[in-house]
mmCIF file of the N, C-alpha and C atoms, coordinates in Angstrom:
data_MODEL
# 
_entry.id   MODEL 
# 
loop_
_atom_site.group_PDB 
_atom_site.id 
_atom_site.type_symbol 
_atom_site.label_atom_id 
_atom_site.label_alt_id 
_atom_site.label_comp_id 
_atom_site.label_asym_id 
_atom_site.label_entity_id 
_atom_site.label_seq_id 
_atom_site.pdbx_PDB_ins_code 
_atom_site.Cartn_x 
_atom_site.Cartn_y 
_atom_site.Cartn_z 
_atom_site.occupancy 
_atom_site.B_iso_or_equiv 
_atom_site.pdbx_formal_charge 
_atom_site.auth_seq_id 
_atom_site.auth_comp_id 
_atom_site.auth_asym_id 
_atom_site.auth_atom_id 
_atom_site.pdbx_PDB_model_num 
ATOM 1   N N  . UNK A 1 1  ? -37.136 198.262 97.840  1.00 0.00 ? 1  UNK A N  1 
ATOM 2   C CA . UNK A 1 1  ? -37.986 198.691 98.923  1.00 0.00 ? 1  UNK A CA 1 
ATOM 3   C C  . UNK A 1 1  ? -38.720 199.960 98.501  1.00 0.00 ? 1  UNK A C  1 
ATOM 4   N N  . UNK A 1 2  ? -40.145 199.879 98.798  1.00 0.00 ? 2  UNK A N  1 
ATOM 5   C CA . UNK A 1 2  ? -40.582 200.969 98.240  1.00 0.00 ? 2  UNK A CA 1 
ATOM 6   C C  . UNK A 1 2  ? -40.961 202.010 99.391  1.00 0.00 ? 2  UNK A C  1 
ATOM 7   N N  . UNK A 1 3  ? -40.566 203.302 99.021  1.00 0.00 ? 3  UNK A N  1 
ATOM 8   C CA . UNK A 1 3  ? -40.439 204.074 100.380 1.00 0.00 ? 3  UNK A CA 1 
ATOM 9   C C  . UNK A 1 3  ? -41.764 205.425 100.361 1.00 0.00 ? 3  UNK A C  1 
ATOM 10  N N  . UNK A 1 4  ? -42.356 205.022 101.069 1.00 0.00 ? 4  UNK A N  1 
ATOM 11  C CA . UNK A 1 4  ? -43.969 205.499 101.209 1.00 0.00 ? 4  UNK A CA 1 
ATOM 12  C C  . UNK A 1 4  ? -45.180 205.478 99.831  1.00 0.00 ? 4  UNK A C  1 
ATOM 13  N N  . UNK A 1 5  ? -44.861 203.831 99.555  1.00 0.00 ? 5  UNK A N  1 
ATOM 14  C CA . UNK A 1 5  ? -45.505 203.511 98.619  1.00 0.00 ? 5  UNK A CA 1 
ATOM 15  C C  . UNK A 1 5  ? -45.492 204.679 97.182  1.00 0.00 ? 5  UNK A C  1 
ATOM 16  N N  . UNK A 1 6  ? -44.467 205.742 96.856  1.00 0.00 ? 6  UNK A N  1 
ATOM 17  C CA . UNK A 1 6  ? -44.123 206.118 95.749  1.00 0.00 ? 6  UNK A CA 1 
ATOM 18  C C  . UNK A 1 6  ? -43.221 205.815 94.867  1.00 0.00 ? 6  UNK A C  1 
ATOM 19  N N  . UNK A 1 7  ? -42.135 205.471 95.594  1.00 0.00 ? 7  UNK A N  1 
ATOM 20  C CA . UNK A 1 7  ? -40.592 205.211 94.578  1.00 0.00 ? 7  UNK A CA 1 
ATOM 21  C C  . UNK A 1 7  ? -39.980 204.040 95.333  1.00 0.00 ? 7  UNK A C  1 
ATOM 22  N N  . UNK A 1 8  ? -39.180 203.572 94.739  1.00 0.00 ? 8  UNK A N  1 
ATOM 23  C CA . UNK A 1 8  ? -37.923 202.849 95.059  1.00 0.00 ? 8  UNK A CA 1 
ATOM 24  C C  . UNK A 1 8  ? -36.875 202.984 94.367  1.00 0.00 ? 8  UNK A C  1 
ATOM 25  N N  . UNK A 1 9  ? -35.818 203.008 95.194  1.00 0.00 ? 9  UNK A N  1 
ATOM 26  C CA . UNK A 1 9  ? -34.353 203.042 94.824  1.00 0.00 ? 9  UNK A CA 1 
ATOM 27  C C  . UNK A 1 9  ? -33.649 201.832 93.786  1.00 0.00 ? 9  UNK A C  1 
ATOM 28  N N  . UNK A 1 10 ? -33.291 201.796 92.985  1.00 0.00 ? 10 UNK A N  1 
ATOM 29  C CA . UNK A 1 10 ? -32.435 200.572 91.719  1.00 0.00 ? 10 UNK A CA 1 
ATOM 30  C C  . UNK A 1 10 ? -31.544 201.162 92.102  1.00 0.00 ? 10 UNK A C  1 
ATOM 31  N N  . UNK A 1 11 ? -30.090 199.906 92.060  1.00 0.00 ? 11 UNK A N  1 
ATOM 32  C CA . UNK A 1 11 ? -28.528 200.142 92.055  1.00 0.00 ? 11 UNK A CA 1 
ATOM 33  C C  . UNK A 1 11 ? -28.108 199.291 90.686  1.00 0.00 ? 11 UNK A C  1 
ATOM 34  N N  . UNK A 1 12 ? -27.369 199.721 90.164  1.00 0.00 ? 12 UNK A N  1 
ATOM 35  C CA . UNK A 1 12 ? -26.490 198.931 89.453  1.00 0.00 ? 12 UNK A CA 1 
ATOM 36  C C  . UNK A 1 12 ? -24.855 199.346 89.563  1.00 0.00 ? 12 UNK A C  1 
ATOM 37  N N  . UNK A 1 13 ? -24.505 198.568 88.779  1.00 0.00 ? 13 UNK A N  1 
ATOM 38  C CA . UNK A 1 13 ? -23.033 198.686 88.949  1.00 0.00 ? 13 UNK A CA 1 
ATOM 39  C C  . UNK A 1 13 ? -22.356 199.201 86.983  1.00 0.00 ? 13 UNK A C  1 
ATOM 40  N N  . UNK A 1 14 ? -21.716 200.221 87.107  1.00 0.00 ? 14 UNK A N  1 
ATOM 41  C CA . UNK A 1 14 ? -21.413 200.574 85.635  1.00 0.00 ? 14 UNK A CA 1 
ATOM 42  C C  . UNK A 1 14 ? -20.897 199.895 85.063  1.00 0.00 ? 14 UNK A C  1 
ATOM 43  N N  . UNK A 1 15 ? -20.535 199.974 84.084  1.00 0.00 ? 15 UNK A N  1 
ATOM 44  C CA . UNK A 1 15 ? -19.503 199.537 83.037  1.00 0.00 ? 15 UNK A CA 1 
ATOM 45  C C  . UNK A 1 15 ? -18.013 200.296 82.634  1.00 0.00 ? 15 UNK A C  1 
ATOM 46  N N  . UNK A 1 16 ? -17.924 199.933 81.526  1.00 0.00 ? 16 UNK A N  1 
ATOM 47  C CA . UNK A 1 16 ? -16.416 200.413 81.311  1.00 0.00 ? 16 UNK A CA 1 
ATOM 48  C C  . UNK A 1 16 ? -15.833 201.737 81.942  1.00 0.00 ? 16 UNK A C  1 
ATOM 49  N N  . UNK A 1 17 ? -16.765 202.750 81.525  1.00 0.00 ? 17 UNK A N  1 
ATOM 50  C CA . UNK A 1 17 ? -16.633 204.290 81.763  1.00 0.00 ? 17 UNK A CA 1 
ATOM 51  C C  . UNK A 1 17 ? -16.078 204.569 83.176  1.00 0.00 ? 17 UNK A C  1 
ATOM 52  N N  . UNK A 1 18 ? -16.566 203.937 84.196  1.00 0.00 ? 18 UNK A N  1 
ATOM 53  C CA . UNK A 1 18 ? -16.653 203.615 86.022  1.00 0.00 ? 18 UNK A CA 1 
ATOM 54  C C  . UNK A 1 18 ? -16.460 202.195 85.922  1.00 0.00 ? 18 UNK A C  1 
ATOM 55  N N  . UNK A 1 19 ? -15.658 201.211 85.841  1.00 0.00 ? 19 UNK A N  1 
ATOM 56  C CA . UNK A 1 19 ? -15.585 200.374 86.523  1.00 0.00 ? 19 UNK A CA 1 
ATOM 57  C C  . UNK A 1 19 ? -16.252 200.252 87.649  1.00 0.00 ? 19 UNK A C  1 
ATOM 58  N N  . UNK A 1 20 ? -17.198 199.152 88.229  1.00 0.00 ? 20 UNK A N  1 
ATOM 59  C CA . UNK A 1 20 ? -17.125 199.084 89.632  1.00 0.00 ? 20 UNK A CA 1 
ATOM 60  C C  . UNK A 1 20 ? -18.139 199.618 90.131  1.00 0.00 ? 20 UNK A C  1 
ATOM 61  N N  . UNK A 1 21 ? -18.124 201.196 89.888  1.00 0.00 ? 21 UNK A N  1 
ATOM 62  C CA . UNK A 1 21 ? -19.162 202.393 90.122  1.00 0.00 ? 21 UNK A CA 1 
ATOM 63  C C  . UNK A 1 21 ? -20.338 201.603 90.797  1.00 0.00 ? 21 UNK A C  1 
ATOM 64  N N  . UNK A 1 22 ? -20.705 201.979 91.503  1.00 0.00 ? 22 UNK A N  1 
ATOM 65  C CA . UNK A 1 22 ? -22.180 201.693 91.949  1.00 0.00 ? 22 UNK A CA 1 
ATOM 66  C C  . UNK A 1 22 ? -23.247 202.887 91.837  1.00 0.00 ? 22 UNK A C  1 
ATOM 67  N N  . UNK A 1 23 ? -23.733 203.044 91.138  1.00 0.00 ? 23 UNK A N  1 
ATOM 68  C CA . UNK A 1 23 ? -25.058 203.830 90.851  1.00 0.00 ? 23 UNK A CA 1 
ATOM 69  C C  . UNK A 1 23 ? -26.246 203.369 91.638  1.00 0.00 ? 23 UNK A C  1 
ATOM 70  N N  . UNK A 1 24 ? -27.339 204.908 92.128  1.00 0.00 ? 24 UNK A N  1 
ATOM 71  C CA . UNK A 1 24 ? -28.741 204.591 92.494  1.00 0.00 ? 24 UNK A CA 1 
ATOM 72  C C  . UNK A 1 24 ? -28.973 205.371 91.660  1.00 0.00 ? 24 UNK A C  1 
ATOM 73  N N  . UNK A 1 25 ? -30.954 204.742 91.585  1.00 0.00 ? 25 UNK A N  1 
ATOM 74  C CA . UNK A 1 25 ? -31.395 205.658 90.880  1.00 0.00 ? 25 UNK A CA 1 
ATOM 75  C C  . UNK A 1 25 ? -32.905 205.517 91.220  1.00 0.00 ? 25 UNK A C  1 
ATOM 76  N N  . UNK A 1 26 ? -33.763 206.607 91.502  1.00 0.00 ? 26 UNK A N  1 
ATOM 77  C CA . UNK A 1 26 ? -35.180 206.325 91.869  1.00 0.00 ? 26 UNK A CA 1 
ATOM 78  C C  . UNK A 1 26 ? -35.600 206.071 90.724  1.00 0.00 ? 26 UNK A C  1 
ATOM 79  N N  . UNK A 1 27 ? -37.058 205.367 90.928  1.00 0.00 ? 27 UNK A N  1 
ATOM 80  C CA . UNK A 1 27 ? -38.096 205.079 89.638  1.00 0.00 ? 27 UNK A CA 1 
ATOM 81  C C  . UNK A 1 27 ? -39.243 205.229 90.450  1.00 0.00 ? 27 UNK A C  1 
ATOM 82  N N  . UNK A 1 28 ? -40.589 205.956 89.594  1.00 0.00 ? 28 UNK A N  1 
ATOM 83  C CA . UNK A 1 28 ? -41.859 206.257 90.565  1.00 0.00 ? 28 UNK A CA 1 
ATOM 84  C C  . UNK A 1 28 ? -42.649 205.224 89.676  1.00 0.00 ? 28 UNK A C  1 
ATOM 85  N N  . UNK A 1 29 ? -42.182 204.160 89.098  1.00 0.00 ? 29 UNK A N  1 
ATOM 86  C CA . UNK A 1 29 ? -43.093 203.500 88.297  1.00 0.00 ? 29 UNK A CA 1 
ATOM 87  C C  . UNK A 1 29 ? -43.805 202.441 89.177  1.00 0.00 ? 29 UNK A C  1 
ATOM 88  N N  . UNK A 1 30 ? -44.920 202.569 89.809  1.00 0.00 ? 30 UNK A N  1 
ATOM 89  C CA . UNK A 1 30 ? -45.555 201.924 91.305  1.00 0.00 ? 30 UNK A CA 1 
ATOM 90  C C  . UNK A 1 30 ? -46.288 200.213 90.436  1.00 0.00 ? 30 UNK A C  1 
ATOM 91  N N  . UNK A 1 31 ? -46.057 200.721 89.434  1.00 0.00 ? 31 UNK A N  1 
ATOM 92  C CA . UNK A 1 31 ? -47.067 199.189 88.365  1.00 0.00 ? 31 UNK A CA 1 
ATOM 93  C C  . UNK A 1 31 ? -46.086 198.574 87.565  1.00 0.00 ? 31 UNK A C  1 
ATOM 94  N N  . UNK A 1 32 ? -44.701 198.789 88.407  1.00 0.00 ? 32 UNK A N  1 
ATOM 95  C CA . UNK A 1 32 ? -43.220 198.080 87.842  1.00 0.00 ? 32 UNK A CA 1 
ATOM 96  C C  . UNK A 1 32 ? -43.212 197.500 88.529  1.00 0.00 ? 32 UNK A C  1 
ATOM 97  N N  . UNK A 1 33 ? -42.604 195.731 87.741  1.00 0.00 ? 33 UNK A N  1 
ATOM 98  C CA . UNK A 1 33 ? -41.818 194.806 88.375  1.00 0.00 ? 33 UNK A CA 1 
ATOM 99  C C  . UNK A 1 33 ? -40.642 194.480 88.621  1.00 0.00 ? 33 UNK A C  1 
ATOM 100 N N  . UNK A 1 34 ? -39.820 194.623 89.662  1.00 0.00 ? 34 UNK A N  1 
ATOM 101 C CA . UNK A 1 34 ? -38.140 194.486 89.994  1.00 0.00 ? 34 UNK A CA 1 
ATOM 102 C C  . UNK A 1 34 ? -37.840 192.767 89.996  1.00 0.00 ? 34 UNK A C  1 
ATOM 103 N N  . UNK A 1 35 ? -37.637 192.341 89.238  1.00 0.00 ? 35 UNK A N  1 
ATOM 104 C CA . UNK A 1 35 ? -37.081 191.091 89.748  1.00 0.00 ? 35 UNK A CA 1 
ATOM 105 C C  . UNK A 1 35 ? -35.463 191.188 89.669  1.00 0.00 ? 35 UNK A C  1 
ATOM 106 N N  . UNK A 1 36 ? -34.362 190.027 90.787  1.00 0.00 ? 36 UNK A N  1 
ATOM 107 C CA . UNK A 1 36 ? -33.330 189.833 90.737  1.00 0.00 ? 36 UNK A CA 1 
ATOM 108 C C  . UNK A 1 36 ? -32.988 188.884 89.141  1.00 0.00 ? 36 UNK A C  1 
ATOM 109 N N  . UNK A 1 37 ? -31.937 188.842 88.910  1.00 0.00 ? 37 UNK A N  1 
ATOM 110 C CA . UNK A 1 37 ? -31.649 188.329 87.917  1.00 0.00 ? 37 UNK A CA 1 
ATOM 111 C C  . UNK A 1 37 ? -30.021 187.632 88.249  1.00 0.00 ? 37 UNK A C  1 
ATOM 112 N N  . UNK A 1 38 ? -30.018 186.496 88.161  1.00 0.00 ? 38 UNK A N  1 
ATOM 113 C CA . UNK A 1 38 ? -29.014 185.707 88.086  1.00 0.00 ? 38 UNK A CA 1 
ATOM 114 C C  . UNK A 1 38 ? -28.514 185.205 86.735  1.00 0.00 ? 38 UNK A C  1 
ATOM 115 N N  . UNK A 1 39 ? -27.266 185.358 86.260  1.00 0.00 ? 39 UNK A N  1 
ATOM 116 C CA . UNK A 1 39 ? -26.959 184.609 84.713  1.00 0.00 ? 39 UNK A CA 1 
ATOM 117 C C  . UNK A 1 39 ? -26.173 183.321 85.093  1.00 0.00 ? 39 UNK A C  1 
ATOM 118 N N  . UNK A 1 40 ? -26.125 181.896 84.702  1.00 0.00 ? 40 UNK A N  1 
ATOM 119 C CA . UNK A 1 40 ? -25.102 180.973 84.942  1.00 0.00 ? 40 UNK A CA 1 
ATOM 120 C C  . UNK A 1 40 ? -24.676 180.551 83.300  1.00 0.00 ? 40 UNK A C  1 
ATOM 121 N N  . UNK A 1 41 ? -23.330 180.068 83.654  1.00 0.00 ? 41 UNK A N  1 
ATOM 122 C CA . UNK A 1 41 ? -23.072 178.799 82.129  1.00 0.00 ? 41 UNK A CA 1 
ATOM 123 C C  . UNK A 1 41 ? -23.804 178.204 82.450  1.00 0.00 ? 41 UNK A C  1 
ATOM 124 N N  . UNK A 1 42 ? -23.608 177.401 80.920  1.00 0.00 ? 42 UNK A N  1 
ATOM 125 C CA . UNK A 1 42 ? -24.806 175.978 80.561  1.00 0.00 ? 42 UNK A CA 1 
ATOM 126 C C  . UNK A 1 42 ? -23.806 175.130 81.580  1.00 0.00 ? 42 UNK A C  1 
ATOM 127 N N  . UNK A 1 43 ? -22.852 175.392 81.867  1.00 0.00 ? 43 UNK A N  1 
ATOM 128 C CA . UNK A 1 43 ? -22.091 174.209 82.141  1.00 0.00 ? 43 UNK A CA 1 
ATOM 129 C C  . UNK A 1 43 ? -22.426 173.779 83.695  1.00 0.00 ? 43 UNK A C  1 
ATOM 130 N N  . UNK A 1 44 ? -22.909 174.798 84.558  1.00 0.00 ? 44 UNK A N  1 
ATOM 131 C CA . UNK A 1 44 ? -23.448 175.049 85.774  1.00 0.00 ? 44 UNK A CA 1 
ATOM 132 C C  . UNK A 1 44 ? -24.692 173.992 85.813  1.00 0.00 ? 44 UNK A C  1 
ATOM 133 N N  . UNK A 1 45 ? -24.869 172.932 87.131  1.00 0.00 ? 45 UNK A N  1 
ATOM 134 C CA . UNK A 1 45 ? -25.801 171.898 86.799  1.00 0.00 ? 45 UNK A CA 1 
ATOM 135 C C  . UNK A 1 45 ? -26.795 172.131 88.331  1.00 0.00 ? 45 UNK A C  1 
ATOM 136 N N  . UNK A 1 46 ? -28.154 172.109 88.101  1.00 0.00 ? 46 UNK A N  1 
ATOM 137 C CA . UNK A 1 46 ? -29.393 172.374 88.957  1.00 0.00 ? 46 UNK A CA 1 
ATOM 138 C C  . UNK A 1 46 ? -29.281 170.998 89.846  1.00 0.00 ? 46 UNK A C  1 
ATOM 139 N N  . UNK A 1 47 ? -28.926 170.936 90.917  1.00 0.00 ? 47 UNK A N  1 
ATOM 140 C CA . UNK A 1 47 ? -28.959 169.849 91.913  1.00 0.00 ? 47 UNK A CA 1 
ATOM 141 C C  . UNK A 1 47 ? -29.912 169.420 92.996  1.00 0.00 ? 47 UNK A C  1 
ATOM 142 N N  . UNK A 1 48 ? -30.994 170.665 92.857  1.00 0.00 ? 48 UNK A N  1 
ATOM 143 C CA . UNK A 1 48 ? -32.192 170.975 93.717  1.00 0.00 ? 48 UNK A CA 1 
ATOM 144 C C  . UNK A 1 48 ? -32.757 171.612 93.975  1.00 0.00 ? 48 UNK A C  1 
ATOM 145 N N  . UNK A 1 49 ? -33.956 171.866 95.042  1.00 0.00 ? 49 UNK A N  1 
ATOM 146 C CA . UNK A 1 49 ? -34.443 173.195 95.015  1.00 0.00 ? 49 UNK A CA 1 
ATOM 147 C C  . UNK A 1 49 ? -35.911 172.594 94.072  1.00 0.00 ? 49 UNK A C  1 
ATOM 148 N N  . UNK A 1 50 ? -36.928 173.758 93.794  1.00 0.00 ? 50 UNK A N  1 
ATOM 149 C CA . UNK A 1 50 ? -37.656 173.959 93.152  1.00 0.00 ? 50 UNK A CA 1 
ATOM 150 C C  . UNK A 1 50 ? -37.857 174.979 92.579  1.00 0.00 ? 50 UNK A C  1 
ATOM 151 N N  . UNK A 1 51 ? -36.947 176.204 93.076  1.00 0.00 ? 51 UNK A N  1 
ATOM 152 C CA . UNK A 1 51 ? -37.518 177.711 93.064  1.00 0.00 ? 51 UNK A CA 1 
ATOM 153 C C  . UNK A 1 51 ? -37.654 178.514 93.827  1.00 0.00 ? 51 UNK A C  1 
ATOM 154 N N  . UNK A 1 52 ? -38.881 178.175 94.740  1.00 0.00 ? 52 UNK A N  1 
ATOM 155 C CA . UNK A 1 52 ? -39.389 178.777 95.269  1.00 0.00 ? 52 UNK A CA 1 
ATOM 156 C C  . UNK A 1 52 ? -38.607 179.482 96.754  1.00 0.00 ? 52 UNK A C  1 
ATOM 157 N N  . UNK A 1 53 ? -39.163 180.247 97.044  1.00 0.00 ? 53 UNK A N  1 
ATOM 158 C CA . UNK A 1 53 ? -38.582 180.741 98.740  1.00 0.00 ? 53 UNK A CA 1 
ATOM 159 C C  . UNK A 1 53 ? -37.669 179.684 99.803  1.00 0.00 ? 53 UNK A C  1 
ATOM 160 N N  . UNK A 1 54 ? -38.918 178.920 99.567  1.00 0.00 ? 54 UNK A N  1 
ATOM 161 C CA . UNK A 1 54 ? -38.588 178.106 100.874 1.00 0.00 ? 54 UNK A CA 1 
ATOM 162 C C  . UNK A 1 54 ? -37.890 176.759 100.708 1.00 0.00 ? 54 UNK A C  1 
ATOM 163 N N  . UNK A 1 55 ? -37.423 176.769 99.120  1.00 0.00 ? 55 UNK A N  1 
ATOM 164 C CA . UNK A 1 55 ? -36.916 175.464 98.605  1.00 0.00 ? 55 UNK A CA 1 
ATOM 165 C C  . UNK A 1 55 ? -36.421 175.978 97.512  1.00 0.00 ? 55 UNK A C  1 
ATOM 166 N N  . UNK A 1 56 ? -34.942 177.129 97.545  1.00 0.00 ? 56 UNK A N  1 
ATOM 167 C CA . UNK A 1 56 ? -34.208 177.333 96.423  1.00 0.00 ? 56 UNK A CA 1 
ATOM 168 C C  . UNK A 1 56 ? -33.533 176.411 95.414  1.00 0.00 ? 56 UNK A C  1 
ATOM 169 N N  . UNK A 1 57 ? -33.462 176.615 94.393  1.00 0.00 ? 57 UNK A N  1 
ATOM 170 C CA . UNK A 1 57 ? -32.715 176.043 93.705  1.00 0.00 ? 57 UNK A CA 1 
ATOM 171 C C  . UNK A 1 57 ? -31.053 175.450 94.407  1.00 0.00 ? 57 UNK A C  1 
ATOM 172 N N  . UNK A 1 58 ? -30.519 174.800 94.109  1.00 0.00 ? 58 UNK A N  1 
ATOM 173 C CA . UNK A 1 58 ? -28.944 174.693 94.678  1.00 0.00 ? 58 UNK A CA 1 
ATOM 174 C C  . UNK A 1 58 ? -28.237 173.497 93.306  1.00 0.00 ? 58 UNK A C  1 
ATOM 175 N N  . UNK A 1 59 ? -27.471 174.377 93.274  1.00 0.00 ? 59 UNK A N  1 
ATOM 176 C CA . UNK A 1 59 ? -26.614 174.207 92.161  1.00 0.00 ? 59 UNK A CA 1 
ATOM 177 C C  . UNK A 1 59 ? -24.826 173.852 92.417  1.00 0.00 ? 59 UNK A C  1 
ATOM 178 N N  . UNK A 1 60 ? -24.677 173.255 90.993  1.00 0.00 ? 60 UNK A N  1 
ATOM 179 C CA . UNK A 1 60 ? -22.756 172.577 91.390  1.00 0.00 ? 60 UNK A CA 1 
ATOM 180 C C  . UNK A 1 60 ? -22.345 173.386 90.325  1.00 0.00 ? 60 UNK A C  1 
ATOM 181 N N  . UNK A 1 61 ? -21.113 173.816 90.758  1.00 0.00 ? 61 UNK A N  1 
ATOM 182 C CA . UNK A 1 61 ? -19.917 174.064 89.555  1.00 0.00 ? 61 UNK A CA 1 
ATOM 183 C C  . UNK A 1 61 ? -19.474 172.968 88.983  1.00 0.00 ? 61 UNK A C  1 
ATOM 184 N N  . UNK A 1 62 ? -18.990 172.755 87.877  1.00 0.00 ? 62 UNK A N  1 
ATOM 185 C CA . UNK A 1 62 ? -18.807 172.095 87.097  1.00 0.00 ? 62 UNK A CA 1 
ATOM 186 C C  . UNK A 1 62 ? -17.146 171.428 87.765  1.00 0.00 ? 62 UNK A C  1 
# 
């Protein structure tokens, strides 16, 4: 969310050092793209969907 069209807030979650940790962090980069990022196994199989908003993907566990 960008909060008066200057910054937005990123969270991540740490690694070893913090387990768990949840970190924020501003960025004023206004000509940055945030996308979500999902990782699956290959073994994970696409059952539908297209993508888009209004017609997600939907997927089976193996």
């Amino acid at each position: 969310m960008w909060y008066n069209d200057s910054y937005v807030t990123l969270f991540s979650v740490n690694g070893s050092g913090t387990p768990g940790k949840i970190f924020g962090q501003h960025t004023f980069l206004s000509g940055s793209v945030i996308r979500p990022v999902v990782s699956l196994k290959s073994s994970v199989l696409v059952t539908g969907g297209d993508g888009t908003g209004s017609n997600p993907y939907t997927v089976a566990l193996p």
